[in-house]
C-alpha positions in Angstrom: 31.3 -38.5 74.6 34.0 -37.3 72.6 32.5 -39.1 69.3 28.7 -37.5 69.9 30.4 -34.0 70.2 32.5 -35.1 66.8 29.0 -36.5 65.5 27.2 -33.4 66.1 29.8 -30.8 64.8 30.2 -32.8 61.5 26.2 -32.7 61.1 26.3 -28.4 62.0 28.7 -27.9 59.2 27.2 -30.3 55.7 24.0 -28.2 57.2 25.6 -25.0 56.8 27.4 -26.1 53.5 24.0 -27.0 52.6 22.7 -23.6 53.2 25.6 -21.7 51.4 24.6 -23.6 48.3 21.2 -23.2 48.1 22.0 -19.4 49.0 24.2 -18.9 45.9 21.3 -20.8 43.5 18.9 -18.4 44.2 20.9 -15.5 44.0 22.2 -17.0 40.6 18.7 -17.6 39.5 17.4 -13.9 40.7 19.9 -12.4 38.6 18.8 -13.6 35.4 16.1 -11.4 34.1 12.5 -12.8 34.2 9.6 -11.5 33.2 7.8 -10.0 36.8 4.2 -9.9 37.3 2.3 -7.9 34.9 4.7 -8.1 32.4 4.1 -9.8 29.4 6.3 -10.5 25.9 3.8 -8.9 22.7 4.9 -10.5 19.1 5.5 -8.0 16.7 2.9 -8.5 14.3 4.0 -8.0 10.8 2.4 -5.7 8.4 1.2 -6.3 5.2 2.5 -4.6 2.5 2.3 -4.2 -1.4 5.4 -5.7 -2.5 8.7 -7.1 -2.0 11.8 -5.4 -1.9 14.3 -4.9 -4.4 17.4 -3.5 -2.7 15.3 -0.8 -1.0 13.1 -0.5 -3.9 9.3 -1.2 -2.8 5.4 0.2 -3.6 4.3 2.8 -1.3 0.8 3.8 -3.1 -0.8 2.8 -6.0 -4.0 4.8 -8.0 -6.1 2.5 -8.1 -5.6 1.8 -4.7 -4.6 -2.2 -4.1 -8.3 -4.4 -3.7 -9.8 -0.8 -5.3 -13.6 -1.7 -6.5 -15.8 -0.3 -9.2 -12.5 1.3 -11.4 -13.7 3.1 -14.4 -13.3 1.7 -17.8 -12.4 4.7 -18.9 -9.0 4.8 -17.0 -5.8 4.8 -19.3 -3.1 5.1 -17.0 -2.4 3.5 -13.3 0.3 5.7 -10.9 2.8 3.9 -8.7 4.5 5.7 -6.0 7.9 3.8 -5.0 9.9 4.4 -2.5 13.1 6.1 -3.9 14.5 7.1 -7.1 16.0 4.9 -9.7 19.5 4.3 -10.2 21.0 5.4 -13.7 21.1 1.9 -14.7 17.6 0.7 -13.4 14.1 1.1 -15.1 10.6 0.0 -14.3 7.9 -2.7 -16.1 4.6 -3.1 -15.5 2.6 -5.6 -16.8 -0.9 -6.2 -16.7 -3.3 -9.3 -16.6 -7.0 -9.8 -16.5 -7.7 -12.9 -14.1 -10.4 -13.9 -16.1 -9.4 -14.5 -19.2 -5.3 -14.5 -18.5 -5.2 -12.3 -21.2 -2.4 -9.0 -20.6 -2.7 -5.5 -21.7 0.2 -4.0 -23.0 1.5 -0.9 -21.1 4.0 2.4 -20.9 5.9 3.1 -18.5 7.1 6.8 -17.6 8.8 7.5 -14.6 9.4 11.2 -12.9 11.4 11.2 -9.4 9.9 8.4 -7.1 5.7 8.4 -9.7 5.3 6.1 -12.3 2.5 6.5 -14.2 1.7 3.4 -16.3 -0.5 3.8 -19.5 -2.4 1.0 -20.7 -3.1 0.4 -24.6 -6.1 -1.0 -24.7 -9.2 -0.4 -23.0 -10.3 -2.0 -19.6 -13.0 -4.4 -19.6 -16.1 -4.4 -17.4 -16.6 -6.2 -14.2 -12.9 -7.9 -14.2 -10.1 -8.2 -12.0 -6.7 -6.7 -13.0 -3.2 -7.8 -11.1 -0.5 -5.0 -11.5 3.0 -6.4 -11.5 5.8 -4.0 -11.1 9.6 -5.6 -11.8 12.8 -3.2 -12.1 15.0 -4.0 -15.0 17.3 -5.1 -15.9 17.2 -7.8 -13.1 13.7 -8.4 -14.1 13.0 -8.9 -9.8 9.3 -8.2 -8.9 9.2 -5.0 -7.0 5.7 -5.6 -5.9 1.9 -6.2 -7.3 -1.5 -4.9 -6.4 -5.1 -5.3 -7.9 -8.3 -3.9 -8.9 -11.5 -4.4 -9.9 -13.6 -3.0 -12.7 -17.1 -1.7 -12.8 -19.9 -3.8 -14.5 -20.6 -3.0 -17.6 -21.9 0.9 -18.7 -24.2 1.7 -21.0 -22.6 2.3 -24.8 -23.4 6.2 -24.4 -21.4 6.6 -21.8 -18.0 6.7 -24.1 -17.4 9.4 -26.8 -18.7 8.2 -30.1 -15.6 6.7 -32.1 -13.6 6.7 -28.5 -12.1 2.7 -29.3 -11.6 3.2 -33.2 -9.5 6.2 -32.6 -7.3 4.2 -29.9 -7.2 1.5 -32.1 -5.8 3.8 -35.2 -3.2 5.9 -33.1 -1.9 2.4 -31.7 -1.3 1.2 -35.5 0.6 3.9 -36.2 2.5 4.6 -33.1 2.7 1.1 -32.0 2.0 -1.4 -34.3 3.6 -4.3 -32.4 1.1 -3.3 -29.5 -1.6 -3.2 -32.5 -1.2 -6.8 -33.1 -1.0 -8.1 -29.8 -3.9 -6.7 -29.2 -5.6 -8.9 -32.2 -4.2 -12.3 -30.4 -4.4 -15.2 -30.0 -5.6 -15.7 -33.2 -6.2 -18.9 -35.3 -7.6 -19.9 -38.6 -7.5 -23.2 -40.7 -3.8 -22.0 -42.2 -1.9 -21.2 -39.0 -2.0 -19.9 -35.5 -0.5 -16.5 -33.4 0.0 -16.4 -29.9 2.4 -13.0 -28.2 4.6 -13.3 -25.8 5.9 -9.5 -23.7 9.7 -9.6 -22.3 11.0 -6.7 -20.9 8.4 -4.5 -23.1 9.2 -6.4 -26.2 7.0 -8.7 -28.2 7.8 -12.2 -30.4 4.9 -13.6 -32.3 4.7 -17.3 -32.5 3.4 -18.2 -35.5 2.7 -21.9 -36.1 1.0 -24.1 -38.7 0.2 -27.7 -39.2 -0.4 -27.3 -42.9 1.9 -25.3 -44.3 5.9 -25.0 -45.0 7.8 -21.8 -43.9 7.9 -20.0 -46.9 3.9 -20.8 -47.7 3.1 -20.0 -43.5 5.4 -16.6 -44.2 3.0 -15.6 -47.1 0.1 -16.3 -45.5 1.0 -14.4 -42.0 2.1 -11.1 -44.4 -1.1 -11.3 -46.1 -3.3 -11.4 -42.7 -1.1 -9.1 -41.1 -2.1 -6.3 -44.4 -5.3 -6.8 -43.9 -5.1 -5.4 -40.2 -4.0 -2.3 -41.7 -0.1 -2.8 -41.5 2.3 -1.7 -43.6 5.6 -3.4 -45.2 7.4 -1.3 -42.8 5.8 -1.8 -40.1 5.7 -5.6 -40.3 9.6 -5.8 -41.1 9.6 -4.4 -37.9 8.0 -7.1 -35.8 9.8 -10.4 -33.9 8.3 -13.8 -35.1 9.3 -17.3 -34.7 7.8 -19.1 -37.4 7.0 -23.0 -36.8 6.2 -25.1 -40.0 4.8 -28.6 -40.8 
């Protein structure tokens, strides 16, 4: 009798240990925090922007607006709202290519508090696709980039009469190196000339299969008269000559 009541007693209490322990799990577990009925966790979706970052530098609005369709040809400058002042040591290049051909325009930069307005030197052609690249110097890191497209071609009335002949003579005298980078590439039986832009400065490659350096020297001076430059205006100019 004695080892039943024992028995019995030893069973009540593992049940009641039992009990205690799966008490304190379910309180542990209840006080986590889980996500109750009708609550659900929303991703935060990210949203595109224009550009990267450069130590809080970044595009905020661009005229033409990014994807913008059916941009005059008559636009000369783009305007790029950033979205803080430059430091004293910083400045801004833009540089603009034509998808189709690969081909890039060469451009001025101004800046005036947080706007700057990029002028292009040459004129925009019809029904392409332009990407704007904006990089602050002198790191040369991309700031951002946007792009537009141009309207098919207008009739020839449309422009003043004399409009791309008077570009083209105030960009020989103000800029020649701009001049002749807008005449590349070019190539002809006695050499080639292709331009490459870094931070806003040009070097002509010049190469020939034909001739030696003094004879391929000549021969560049000579084309490069006929454009309409000047002595002082070539002496002026970066090449990097390549002979047979």
């Amino acid at each position: 009798m004695n080892t039943r009541i024992k028995i019995f007693f030893a069973s009540v209490i593992i049940l009641f240990v039992v009990f205690i322990i799966a008490v304190i799990m379910i309180l542990r577990s209840s006080s986590q925090s889980p996500v109750g009925p009708g609550l659900t966790t929303i991703p935060t979706q990210a949203i595109p922007t224009l550009s990267g970052e450069v130590s809080g530098l970044s595009i905020i609005r661009t005229t033409p607006a990014h994807n913008g369709t059916d941009i005059p040809l008559k636009t000369t400058t783009l305007t790029i709202v950033v979205s803080r002042s430059l430091k004293s040591n910083e400045s801004l290049e833009a540089t603009v290519r034509e998808k189709g051909t690969g081909g890039q325009i060469a451009t001025e930069v101004r800046m005036q508090g947080k706007t700057a307005t990029v002028t292009l030197l040459r004129v925009l052609a019809p029904k392409e696709e332009y990407l704007v690249s904006l990089s602050v110097l002198p790191s040369a890191r991309l700031v951002g980039s946007f792009r537009f497209t141009t309207v098919d071609a207008q009739p020839l009335d449309t422009y003043p009469f004399g409009l791309f002949e008077e570009q083209d003579r105030n960009t020989l005298k103000d800029r020649p190196d701009i001049y002749l980078a807008n005449q590349l590439p070019y190539s002809s039986d006695d050499f080639s000339m292709t331009a490459e832009l870094e931070q806003g400065k040009f070097t002509y490659d010049v190469e020939s299969q034909t001739l030696d350096e003094d004879a391929l020297i000549k021969a560049v001076n000579i084309w490069l008269l006929s454009l309409g430059l000047n002595e002082g205006q070539i002496s002026g100019l970066r090449f990097n000559y390549t002979a047979r």
